[in-house]
ZAVODREN-210332 format. One record per residue (C-alpha): residue number from 1; residue in three letters; x, y, z. Coordinates in Angstrom, 2 decimals, always signed. Example, Ala and Ser with C-alpha at 12.3 -4.5 7.8 and 13.67 -1.06 7.14 Angstrom:
BEGIN
+-----+------+---------+---------+---------+
! seq ! type !       u !       v !       w !
+-----+------+---------+---------+---------+
!   1 !  Ala !  +12.30 !   -4.50 !   +7.80 !
!   2 !  Ser !  +13.67 !   -1.06 !   +7.14 !
+-----+------+---------+---------+---------+
//
This chain:
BEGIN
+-----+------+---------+---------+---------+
! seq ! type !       u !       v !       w !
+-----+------+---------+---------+---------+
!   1 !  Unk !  +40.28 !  +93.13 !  -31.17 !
!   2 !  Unk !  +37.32 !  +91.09 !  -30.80 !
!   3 !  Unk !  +34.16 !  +93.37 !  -29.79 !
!   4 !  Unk !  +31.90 !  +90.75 !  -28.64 !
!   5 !  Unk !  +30.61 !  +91.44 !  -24.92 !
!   6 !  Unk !  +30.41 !  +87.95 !  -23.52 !
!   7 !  Unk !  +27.52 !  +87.85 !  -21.39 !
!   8 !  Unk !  +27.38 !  +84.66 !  -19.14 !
!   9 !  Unk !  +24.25 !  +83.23 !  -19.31 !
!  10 !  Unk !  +23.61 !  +80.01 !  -16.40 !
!  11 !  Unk !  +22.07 !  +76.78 !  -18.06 !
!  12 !  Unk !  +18.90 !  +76.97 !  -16.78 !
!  13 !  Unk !  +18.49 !  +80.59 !  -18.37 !
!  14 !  Unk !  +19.75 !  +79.11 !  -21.41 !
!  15 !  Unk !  +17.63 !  +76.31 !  -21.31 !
!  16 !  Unk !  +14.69 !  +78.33 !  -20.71 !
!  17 !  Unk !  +15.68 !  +80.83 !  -23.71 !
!  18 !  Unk !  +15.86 !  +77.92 !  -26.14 !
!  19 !  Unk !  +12.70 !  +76.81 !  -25.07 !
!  20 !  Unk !  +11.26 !  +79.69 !  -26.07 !
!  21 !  Unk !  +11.25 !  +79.00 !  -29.78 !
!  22 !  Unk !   +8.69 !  +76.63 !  -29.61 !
!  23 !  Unk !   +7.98 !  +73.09 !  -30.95 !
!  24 !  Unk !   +7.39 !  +71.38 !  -34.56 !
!  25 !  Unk !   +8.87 !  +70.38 !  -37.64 !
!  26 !  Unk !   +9.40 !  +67.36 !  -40.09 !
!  27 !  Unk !  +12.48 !  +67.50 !  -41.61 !
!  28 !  Unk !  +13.53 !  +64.26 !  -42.98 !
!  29 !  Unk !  +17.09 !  +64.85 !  -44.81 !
!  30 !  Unk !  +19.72 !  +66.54 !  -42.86 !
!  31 !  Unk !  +22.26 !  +68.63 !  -45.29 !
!  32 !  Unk !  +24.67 !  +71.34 !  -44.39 !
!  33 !  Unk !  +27.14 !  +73.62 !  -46.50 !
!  34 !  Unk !  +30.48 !  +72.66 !  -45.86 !
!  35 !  Unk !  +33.06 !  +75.46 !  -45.15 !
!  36 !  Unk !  +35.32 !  +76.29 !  -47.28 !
!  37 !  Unk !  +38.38 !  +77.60 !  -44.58 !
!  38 !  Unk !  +41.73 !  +77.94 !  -44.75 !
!  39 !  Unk !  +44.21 !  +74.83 !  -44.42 !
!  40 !  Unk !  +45.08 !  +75.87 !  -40.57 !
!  41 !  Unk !  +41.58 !  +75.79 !  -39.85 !
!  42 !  Unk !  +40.88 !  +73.02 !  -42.14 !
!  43 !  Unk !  +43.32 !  +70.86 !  -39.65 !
!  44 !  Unk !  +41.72 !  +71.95 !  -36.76 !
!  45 !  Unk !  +38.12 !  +71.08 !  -37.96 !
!  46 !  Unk !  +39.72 !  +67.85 !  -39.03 !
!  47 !  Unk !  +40.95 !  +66.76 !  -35.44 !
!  48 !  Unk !  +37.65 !  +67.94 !  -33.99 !
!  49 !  Unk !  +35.85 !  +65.55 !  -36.54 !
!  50 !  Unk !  +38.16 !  +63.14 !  -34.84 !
!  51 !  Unk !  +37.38 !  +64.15 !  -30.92 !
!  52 !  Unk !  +33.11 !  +64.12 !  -32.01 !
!  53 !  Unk !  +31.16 !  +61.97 !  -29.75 !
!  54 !  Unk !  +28.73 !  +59.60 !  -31.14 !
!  55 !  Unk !  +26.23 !  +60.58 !  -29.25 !
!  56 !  Unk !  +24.82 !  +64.55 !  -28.58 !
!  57 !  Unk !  +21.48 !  +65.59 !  -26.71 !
!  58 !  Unk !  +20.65 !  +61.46 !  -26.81 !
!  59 !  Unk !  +20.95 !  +61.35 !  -30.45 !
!  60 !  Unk !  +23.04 !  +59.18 !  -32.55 !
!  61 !  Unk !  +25.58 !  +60.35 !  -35.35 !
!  62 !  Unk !  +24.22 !  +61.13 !  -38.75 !
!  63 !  Unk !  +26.40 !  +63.07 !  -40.88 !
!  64 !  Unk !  +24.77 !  +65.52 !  -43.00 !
!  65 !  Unk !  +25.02 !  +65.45 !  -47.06 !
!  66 !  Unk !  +27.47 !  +66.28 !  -48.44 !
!  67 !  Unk !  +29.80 !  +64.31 !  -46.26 !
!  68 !  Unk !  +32.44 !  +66.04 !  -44.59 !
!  69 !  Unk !  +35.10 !  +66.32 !  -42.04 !
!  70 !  Unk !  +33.78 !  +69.59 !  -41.69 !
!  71 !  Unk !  +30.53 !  +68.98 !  -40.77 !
!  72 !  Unk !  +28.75 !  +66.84 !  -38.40 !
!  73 !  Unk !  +25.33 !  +65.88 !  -37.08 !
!  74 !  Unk !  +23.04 !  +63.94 !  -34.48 !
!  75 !  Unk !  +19.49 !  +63.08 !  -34.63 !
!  76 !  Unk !  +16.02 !  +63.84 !  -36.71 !
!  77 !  Unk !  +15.90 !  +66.23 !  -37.17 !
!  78 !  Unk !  +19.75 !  +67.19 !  -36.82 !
!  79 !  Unk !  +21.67 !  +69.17 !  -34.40 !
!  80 !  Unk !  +24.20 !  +70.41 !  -37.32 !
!  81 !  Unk !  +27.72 !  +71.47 !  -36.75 !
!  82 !  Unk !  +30.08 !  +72.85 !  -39.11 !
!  83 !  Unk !  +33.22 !  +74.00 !  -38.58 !
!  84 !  Unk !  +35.46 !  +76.47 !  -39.86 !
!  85 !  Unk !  +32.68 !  +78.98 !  -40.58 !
!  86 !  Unk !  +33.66 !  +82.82 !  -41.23 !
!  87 !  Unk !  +33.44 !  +85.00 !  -38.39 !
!  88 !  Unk !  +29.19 !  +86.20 !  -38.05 !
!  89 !  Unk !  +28.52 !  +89.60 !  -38.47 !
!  90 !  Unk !  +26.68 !  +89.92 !  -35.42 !
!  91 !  Unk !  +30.46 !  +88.87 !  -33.21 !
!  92 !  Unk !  +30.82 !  +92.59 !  -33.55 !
!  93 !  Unk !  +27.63 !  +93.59 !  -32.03 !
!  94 !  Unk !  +28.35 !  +94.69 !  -28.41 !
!  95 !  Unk !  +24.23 !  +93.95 !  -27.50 !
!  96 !  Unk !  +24.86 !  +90.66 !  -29.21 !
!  97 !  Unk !  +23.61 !  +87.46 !  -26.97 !
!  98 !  Unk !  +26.28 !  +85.12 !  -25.67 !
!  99 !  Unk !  +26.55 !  +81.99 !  -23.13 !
! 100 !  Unk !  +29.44 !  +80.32 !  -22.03 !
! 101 !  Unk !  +28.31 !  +76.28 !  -21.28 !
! 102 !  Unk !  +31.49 !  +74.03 !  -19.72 !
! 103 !  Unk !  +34.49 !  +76.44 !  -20.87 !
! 104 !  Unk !  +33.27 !  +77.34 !  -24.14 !
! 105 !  Unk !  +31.77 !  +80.70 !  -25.37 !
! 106 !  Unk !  +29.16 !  +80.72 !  -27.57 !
! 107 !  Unk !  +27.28 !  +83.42 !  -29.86 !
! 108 !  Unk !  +23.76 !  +82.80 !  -30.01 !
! 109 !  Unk !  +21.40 !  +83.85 !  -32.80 !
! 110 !  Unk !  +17.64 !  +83.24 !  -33.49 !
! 111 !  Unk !  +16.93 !  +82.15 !  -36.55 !
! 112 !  Unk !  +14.24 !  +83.00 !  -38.19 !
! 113 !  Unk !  +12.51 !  +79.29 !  -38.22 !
! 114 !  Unk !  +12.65 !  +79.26 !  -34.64 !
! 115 !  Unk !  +15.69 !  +77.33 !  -34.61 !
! 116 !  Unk !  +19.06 !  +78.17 !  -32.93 !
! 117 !  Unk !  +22.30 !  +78.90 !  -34.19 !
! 118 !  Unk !  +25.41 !  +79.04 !  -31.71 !
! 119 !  Unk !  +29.10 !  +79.90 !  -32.92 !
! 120 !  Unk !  +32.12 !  +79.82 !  -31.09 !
! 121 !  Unk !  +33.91 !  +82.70 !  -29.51 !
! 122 !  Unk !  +37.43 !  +83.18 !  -28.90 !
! 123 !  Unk !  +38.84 !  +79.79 !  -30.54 !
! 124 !  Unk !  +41.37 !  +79.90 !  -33.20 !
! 125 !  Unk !  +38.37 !  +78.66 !  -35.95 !
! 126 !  Unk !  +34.67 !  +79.26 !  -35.65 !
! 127 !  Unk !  +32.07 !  +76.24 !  -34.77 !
! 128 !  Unk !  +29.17 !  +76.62 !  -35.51 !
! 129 !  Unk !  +26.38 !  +74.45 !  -34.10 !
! 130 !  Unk !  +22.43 !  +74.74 !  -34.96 !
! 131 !  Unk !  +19.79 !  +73.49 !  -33.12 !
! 132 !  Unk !  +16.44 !  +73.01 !  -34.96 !
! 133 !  Unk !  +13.55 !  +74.35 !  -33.36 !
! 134 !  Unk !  +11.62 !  +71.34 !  -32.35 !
! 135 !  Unk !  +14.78 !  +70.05 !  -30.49 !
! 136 !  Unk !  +15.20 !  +73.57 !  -28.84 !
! 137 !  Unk !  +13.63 !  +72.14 !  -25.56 !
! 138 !  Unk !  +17.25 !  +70.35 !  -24.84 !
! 139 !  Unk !  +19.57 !  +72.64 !  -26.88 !
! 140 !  Unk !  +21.86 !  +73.03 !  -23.74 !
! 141 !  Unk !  +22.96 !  +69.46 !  -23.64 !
! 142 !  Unk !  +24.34 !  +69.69 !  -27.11 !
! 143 !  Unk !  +26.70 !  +72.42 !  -26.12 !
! 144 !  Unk !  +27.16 !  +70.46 !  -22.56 !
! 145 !  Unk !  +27.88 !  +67.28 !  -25.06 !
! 146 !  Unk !  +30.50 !  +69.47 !  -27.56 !
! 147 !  Unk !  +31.97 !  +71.67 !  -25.03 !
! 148 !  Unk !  +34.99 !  +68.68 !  -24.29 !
! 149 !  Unk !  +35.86 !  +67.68 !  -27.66 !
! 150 !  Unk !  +35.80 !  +71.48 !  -28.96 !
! 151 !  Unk !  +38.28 !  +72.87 !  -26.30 !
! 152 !  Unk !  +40.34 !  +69.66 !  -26.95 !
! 153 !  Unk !  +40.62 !  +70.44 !  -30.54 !
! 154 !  Unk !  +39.86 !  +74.19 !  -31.07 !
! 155 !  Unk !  +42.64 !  +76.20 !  -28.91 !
! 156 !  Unk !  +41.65 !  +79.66 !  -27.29 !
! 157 !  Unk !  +42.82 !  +82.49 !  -29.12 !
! 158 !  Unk !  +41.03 !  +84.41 !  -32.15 !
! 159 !  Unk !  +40.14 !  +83.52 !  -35.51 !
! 160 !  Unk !  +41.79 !  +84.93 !  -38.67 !
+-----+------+---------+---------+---------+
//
């Protein structure tokens, strides 16, 4: 059983905790390490690879290096998503931080470089999406912008 409290957090109080992380950065190469899941969630990370808009936060598409069906990304520098991550250790943490943004739950986690890092919660593989921290000033409209094409592809339920 998952042991996650959920904590619903409203946009705006999302908006204004990303915000918090500040501004800056010049990263001019997006990469990303590609999962390495099972070939359940492997299918399911495929078909949401399929379902990705074009477009997230205002940004075009610009897949990360390596390329991947697994992983995804928008912008300079990149919004990064990668699917079919293990389960984070901090899931388990009942104090743990957690939003839910148009039918999807999400983990949040600081990262030490001010950016953001959101995973799924309760969907049958884990998504992980990071925002950097100059782009944390409109990190809710990336979630806003994957929340359709991750319940379409991702079902509810819990990750092996």
């Amino acid at each position: 059983m998952n042991s996650f409290r959920h904590r619903l957090i409203g946009l705006p109080a999302l908006a204004l905790l990303i915000t918090a992380a500040g501004c800056s950065s010049a990263d001019d190469s997006a990469s990303a390490a590609v999962p390495s899941p099972g070939t359940k969630v492997t299918k399911l990370c495929q078909e949401l690879d399929r379902e990705l808009p074009s477009e997230v936060d205002g940004q075009d598409r610009r897949d990360p290096e390596p390329a991947s069906e697994l992983t995804a990304g928008w912008g300079d520098p990149a919004i990064i998503l990668r699917c079919g991550v293990a389960k984070p250790a901090k899931m388990t943490d009942p104090e743990a931080d957690g939003a839910e943004v148009n039918g999807v739950g999400w983990l949040l986690e600081k990262q030490g470089d001010g950016a953001f890092r959101f995973t799924t919660t309760l969907r049958t593989a884990y998504v992980e999406v990071t925002i950097p921290k100059n782009r944390t000033d409109d990190g809710a409209a990336a979630l806003v912008d994957l929340a359709a094409p991750i319940k379409k592809a991702i079902p509810e339920g819990i990750a092996d």
